[in-house]
PAGU-915854 format. One line per field, with one value per residue (C-alpha): residue in one letter; x negated, y, z negated. Coordinates in nm, 3 decimals. Layout:
! PAGU-915854
res: c(A/...)
c1: c(X/...)
c2: c(Y/...)
c3: c(Z/...)
This chain:
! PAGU-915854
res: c(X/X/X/X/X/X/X/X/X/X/X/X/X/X/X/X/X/X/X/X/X/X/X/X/X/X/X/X/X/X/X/X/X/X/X/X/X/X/X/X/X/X/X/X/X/X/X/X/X/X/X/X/X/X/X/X/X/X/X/X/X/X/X/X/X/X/X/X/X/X/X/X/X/X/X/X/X/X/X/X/X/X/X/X/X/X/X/X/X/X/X/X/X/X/X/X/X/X/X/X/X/X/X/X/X/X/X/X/X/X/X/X/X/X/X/X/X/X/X/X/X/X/X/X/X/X/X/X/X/X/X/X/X/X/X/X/X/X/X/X/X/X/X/X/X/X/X/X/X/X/X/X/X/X/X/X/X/X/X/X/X/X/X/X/X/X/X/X/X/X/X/X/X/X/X/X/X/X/X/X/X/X/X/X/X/X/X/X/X/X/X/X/X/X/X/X/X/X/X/X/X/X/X/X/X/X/X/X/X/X/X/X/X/X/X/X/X/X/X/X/X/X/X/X/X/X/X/X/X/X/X/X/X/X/X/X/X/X/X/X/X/X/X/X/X/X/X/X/X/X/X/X/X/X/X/X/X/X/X/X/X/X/X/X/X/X/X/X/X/X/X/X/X/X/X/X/X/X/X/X/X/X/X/X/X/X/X/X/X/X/X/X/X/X/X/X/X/X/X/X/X/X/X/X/X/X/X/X/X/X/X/X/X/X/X/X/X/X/X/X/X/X/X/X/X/X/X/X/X/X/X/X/X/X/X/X/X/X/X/X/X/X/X/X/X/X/X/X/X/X/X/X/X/X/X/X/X/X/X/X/X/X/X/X/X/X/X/X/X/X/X/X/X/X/X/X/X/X/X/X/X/X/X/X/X/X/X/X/X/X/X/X/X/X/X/X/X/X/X/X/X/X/X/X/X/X/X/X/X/X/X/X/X/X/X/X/X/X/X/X/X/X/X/X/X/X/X/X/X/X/X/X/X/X/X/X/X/X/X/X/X/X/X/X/X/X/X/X/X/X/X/X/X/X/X/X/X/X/X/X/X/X/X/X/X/X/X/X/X/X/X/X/X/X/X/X/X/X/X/X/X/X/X/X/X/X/X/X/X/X/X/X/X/X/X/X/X/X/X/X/X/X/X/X/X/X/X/X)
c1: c(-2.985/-3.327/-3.214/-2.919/-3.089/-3.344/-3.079/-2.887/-3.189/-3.244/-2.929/-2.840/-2.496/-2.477/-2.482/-2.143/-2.064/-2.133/-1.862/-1.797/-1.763/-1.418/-1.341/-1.281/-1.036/-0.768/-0.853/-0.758/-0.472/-0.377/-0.400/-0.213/0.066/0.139/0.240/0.613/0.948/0.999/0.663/0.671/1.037/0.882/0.640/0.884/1.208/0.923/0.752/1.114/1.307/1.482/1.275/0.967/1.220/1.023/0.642/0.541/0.195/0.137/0.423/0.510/0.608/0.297/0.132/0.317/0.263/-0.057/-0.089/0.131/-0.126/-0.422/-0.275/-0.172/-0.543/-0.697/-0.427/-0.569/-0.948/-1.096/-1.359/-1.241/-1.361/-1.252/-1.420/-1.681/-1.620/-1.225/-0.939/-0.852/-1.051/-0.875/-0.936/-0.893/-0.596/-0.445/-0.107/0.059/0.407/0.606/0.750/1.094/1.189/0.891/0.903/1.086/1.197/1.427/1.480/1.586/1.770/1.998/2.288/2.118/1.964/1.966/1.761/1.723/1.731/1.368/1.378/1.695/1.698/1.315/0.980/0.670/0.274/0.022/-0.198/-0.537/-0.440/-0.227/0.056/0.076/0.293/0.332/0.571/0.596/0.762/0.841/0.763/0.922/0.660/0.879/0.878/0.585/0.520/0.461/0.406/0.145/-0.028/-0.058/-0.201/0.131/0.090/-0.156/-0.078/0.224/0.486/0.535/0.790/0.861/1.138/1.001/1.012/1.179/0.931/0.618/0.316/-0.050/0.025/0.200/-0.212/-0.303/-0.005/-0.131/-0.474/-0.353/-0.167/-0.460/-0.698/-0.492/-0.418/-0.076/0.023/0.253/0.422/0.770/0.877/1.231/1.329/1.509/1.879/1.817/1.649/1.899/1.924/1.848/1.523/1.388/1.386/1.209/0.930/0.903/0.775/0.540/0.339/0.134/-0.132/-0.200/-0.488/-0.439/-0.372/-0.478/-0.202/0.145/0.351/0.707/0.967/1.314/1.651/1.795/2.126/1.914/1.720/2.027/2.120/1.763/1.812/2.189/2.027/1.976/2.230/2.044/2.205/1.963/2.088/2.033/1.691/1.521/1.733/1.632/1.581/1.379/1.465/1.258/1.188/1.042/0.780/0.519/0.479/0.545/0.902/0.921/1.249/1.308/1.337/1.132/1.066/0.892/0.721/0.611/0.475/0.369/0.191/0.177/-0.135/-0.223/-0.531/-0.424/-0.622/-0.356/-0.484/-0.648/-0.653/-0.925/-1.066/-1.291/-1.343/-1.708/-1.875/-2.028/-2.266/-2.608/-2.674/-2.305/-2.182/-2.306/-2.053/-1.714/-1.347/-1.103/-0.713/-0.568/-0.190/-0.037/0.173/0.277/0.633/0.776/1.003/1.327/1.446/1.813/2.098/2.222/2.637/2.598/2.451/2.145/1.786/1.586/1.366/1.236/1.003/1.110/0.936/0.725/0.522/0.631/0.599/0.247/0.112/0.299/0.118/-0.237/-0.133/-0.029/-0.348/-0.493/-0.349/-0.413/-0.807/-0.833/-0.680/-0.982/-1.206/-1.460/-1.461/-1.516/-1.891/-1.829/-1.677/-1.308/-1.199/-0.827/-0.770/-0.460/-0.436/-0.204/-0.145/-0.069/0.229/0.021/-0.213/-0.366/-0.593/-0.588/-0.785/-0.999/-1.151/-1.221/-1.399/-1.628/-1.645/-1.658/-1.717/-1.903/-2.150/-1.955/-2.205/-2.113/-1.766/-1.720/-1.352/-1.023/-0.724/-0.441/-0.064/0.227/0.565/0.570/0.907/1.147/1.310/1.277/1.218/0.971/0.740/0.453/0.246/-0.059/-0.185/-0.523/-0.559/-0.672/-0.977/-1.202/-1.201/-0.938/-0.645/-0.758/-0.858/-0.507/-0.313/-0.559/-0.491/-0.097/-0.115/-0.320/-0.084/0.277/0.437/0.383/0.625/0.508/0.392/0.187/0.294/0.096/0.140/0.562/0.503/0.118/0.267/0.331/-0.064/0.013/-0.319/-0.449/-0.163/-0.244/-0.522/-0.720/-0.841/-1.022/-1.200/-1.219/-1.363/-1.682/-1.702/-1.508/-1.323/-0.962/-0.602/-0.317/-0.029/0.326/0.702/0.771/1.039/1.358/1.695/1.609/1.258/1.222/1.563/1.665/1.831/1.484/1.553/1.467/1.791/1.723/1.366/1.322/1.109/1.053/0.915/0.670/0.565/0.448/0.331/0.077/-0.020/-0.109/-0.262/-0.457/-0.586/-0.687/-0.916/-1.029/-1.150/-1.347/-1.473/-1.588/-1.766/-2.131/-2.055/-1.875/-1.589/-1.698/-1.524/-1.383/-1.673/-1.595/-1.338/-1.557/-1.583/-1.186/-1.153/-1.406/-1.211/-0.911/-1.045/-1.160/-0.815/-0.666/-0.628/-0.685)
c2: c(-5.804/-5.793/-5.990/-5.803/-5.522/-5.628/-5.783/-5.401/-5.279/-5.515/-5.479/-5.182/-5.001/-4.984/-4.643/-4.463/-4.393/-4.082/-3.851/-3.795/-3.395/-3.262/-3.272/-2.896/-2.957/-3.192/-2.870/-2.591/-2.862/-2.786/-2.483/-2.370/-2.617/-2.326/-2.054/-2.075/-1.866/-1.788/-1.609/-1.412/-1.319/-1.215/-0.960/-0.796/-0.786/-0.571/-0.403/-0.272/-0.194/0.115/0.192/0.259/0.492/0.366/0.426/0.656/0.843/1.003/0.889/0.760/0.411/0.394/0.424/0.155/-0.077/-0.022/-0.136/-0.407/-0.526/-0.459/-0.675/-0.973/-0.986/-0.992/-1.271/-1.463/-1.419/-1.235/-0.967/-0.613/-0.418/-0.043/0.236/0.197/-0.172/-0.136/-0.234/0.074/0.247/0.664/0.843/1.216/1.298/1.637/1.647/1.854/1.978/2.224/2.477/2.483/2.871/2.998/2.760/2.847/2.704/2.977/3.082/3.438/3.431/3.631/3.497/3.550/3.341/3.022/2.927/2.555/2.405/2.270/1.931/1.850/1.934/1.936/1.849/1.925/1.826/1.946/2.216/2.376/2.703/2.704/2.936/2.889/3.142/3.088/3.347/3.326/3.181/2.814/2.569/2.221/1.947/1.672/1.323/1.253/0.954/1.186/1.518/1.701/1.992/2.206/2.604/2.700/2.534/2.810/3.037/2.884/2.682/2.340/2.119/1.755/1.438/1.181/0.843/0.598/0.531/0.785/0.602/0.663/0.814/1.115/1.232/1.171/1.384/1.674/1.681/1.691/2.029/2.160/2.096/2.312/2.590/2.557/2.763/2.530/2.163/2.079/1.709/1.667/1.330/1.083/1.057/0.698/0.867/0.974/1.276/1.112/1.004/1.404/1.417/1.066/1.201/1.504/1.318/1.113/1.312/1.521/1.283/1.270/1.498/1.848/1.958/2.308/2.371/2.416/2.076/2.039/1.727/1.839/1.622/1.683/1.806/2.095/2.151/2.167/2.455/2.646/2.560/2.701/3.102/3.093/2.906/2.575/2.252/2.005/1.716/1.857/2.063/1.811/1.475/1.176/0.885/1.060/1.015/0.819/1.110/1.336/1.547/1.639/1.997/2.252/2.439/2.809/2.802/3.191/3.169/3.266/3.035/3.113/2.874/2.937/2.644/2.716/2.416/2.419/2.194/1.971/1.743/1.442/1.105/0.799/0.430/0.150/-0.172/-0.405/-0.755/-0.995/-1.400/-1.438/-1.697/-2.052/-2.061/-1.869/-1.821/-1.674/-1.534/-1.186/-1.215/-1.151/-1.240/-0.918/-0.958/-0.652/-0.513/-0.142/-0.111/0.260/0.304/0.631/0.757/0.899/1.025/1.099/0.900/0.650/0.592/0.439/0.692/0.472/0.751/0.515/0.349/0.043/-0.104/-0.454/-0.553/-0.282/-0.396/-0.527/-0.864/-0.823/-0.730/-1.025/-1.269/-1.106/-1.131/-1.537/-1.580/-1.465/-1.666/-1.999/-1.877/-1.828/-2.171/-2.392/-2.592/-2.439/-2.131/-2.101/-2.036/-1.694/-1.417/-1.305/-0.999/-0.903/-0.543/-0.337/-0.021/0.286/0.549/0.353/0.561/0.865/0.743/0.454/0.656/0.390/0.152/0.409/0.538/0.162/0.112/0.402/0.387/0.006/-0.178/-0.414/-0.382/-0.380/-0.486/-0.812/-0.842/-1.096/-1.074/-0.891/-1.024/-0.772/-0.896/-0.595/-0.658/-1.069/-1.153/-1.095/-1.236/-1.621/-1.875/-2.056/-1.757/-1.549/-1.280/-1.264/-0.932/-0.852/-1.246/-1.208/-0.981/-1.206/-1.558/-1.455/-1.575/-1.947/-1.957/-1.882/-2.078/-2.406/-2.376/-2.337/-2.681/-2.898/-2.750/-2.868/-2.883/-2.478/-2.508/-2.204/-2.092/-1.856/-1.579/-1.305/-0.942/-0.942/-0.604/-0.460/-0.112/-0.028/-0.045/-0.237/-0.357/0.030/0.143/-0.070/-0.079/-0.344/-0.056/0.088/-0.267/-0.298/0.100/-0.088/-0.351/-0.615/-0.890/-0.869/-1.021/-0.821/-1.075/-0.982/-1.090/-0.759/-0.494/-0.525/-0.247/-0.222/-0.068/0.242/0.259/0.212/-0.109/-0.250/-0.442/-0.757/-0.942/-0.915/-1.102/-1.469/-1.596/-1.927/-1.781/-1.566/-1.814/-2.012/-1.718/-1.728/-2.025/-2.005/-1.645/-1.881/-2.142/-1.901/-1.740/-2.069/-2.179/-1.843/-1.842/-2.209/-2.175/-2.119/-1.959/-1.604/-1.480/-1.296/-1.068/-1.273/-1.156/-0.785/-0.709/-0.502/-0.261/-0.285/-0.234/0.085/0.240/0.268/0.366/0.700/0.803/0.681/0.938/0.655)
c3: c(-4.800/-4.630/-4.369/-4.277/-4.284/-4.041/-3.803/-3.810/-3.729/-3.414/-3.319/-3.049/-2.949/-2.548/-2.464/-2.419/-2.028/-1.891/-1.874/-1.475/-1.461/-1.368/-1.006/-0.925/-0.635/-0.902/-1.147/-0.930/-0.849/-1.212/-1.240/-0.915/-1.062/-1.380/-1.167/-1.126/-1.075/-1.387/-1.495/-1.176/-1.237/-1.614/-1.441/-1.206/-1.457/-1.665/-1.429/-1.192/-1.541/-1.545/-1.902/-1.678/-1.456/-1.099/-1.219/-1.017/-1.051/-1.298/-1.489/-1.840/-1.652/-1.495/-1.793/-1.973/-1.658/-1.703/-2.067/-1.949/-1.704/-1.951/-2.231/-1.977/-1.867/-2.223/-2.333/-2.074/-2.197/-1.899/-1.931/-1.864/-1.622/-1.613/-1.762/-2.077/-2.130/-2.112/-1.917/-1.749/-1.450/-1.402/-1.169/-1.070/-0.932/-0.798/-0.788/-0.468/-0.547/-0.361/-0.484/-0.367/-0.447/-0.291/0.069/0.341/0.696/0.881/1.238/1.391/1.789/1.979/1.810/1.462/1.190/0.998/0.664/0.566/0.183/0.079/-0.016/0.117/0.489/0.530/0.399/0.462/0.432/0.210/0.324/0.288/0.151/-0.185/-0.012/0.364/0.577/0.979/1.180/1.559/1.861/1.898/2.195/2.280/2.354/2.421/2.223/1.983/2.193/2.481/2.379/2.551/2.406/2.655/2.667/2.583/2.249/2.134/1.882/1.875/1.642/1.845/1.805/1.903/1.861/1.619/1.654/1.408/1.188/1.114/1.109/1.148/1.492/1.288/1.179/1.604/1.659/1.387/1.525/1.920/1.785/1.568/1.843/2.122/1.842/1.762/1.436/1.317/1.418/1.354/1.354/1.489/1.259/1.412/1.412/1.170/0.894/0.661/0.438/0.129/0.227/0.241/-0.124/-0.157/0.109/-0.077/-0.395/-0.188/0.011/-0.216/-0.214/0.193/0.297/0.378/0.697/0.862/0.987/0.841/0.959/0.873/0.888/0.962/0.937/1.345/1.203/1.047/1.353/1.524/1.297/1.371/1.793/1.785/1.661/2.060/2.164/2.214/2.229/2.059/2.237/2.601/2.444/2.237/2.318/2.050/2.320/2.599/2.933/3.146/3.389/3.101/3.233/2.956/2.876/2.652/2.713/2.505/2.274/2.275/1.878/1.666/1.362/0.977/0.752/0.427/0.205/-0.170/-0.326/-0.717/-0.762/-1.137/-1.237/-1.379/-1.417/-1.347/-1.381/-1.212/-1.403/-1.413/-1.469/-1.417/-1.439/-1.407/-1.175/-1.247/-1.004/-1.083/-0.723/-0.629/-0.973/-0.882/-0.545/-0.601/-0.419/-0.528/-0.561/-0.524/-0.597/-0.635/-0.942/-0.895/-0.701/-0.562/-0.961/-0.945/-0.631/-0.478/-0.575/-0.381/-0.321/-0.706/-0.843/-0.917/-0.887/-1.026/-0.755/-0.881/-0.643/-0.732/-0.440/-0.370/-0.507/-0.842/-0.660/-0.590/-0.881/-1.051/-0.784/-0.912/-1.302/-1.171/-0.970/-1.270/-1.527/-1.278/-1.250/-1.635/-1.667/-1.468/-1.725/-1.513/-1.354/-0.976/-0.863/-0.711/-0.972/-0.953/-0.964/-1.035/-0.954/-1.064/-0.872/-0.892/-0.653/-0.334/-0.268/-0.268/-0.011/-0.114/-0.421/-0.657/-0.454/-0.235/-0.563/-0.667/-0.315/-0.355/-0.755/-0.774/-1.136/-0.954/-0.676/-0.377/-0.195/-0.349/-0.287/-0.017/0.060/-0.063/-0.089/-0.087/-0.185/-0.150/-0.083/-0.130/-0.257/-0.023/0.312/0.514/0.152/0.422/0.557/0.476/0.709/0.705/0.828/0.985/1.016/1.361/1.229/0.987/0.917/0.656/0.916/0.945/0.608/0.505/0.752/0.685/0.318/0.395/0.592/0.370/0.063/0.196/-0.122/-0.096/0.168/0.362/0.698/0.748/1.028/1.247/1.231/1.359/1.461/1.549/1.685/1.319/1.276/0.902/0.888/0.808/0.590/0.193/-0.002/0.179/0.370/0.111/0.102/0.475/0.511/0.321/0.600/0.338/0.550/0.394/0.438/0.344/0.295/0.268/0.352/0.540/0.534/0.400/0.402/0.028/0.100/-0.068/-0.218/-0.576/-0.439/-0.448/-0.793/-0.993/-0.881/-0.521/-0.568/-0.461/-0.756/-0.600/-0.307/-0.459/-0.677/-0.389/-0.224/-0.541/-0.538/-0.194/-0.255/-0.564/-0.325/-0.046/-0.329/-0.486/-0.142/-0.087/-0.410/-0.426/-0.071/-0.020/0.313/0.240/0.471/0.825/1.083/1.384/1.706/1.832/1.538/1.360/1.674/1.701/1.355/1.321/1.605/1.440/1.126/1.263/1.383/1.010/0.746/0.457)
């Protein structure tokens, strides 16, 4: 017995083998591989139901996306980051409606009068004061893309042709008019824009800033009806495609035109939802990479030729905040999380000018002087199976980034596309810019337009799930890159300059 005890205690196991640490790259390999069509479809069938009736803010819908959002992130075992130690970030809120019975668009000619419905022939922006009343003679200016503002603009009501599409240049256009002391600006719509999209516009507006002067949007049919009180044929006055030997100026109507505008105004305090993955990395834990998605949507609006009111926002942007819940779920999924923190940010209130995210940016729960990058995602589930865009690429690092990570991931099976369009200014009009107004490179990736935009056609069924399932899993890799490099993201040289310059003329 001695002697076997003395030979066990000569004796000596060889040590076990170190345990070689997980190789980050075959992780996030992993965990990029468990976002698929399915989950994403999940998300959006939820999130465009007709039980949250188009979630617009504030809404009951948005409020149960919300929670929606909130309980996905704690199932995954991130940290929330709203207010006190919860999920949920709110913000305040005042809501702009007009009331209909009290507004009023009419004209008085020679040949008599005309009155227009509220809501249904025109619309019009919020104002300073809470009842706004403008009475006087209107001027032609010619074709927003033209007009000049003349002297004859001056205490005047001037009108001009819109283009197709009312971008940014819409706020250049208001502050041409307020700076030459017009009384009052009437947008002529183009022919394309159909009546059912007044009502829509009416529910979206009340969260754009206040303008000084009265400015209205009128369907051309109706402004036909206010230009025929004198006798005026729209189409030889005001013509919808210019003609190329337009001569800027203003050109007196001989009507006389009223606008009154009552604004019923209500404090609410709708929902951002937010969390966080916290950094390995001692050194870059207290920098963050942001995904960012809108879950709000535009409500109930007119019916379409179904009968369906119930705008969905399958799309817009259902999608995207599906890609950040994914992202999320691949992030939480690493046996190690990345060095820089994550943060996965939920916001509401796009649809009323970007709110959500702008309070976020200037009431961040993190420093924001730490963020590093944002990665915005709205409208990514739609159009060519093979193609993502990639807007504001050209302006930050952000642009190669994304298209590098596209070609070393094949199996993705994406390309990633410029800006198809840069006169629509997309870059300024999500809530990257609330990120980018803090000098925050950011990419704003999305599959573009589509004839469902903004219609209750925007549904679940109409979603390719495979595609923006890959679209996350790019979106995931782009992140993992940024958040696993030493060396943050930067503006490409001069974009800063490029960029600040058009911030000044943008109202978000």
């Amino acid at each position: 017995a001695a002697l076997a005890l003395t030979t066990a205690g000569c004796s000596s196991n060889p040590p076990p083998e170190p345990v070689p640490p997980p190789d980050p790259a075959a992780s996030a390999a992993r965990a990029a591989s468990l976002i698929g069509a399915g989950d994403v479809r999940a998300h959006v069938a939820f999130l465009a139901s007709d039980e949250l009736a188009g979630r617009d803010t504030p809404s009951p819908g948005l409020e149960a996306a919300a929670e929606y959002i909130g309980r996905r992130f704690e199932a995954l075992g991130l940290q929330p980051a709203g207010d006190a130690g919860g999920w949920v970030q709110r913000y305040p809120y005042v809501s702009m409606g007009f009331d209909a019975a009290r507004s009023e668009l009419s004209a008085t000619g020679s040949r008599g009068g005309a009155s227009l419905a509220f809501g249904e022939q025109w619309f019009a922006m919020p104002v300073t004061a809470e009842q706004a009343v403008v009475d006087g003679p209107v001027v032609y200016a010619g074709p927003a893309s033209a007009a000049e503002f003349d002297a004859g603009a001056r205490d005047r009501i001037v009108a001009v042709t819109a283009g197709e599409s009312l971008g940014m240049e819409m706020f250049g256009l208001i502050q041409s008019a307020t700076a030459a002391g017009a009384s009052g600006l009437v947008l002529i719509l183009h022919p394309s824009l159909p009546a059912a999209a007044i009502p829509q516009i009416v529910g979206q507006v009340g969260g754009l800033p206040p303008q000084a002067i009265p400015v209205v949007g009128v369907l051309r049919s109706a402004a036909g009806e206010l230009f025929s009180v004198e006798g005026l044929d729209i189409d030889v006055i005001a013509p919808a495609e210019p003609p190329s030997d337009f001569e800027a100026g203003t050109v007196d109507l001989g009507l006389d035109l009223t606008i009154r505008t009552t604004i019923e105004r209500t404090e609410v305090r709708p929902p951002n939802v937010v969390a966080i993955l916290e950094g390995s990395d001692p050194e870059l834990r207290d920098t963050y990479v942001v995904y960012s998605a809108h879950f709000d949507h535009v409500g109930i609006g007119a019916p379409d030729a179904d009968g369906d009111s119930i705008y969905n926002g399958a799309d817009d942007d259902a999608s995207g905040t599906a890609l950040v819940l994914e992202v999320a779920r691949a992030f939480s999924a690493l046996p190690e999380p990345p060095r820089r923190s994550v943060v996965f940010l939920a916001v509401s209130g796009e649809e009323k000018g970007l709110l959500g995210a702008r309070h976020w940016a200037t009431h961040p729960t993190v420093p924001i002087e730490g963020v590093v990058a944002n990665v915005n995602a709205d409208m990514v589930g739609r159009n060519a199976p093979d193609t993502l865009i990639a807007i504001g690429g050209e302006y930050s690092s952000l642009g190669d980034l994304s298209v590098s990570v596209a070609a070393s991931h094949p199996d993705i099976g994406l390309v990633v596309a410029p800006d198809p369009d840069p006169s629509e200014n997309a870059f300024f009009r999500s809530d990257h810019v609330a990120f980018v107004r803090e000098g925050i490179p950011s990419v704003f990736y999305t599959t573009w337009l589509h004839d469902d935009y903004h219609a209750p056609s925007d549904e679940v069924e109409n979603i390719d799930a495979d595609k923006l399932a890959r679209v996350a899993r790019l979106a995931f890799w782009v992140g993992w890159e940024i958040a696993q490099d030493a060396q943050p993201p930067a503006w490409n040289p001069g974009a800063w300059d490029e960029v600040s310059k058009i911030l000044e003329e943008s109202p978000f």
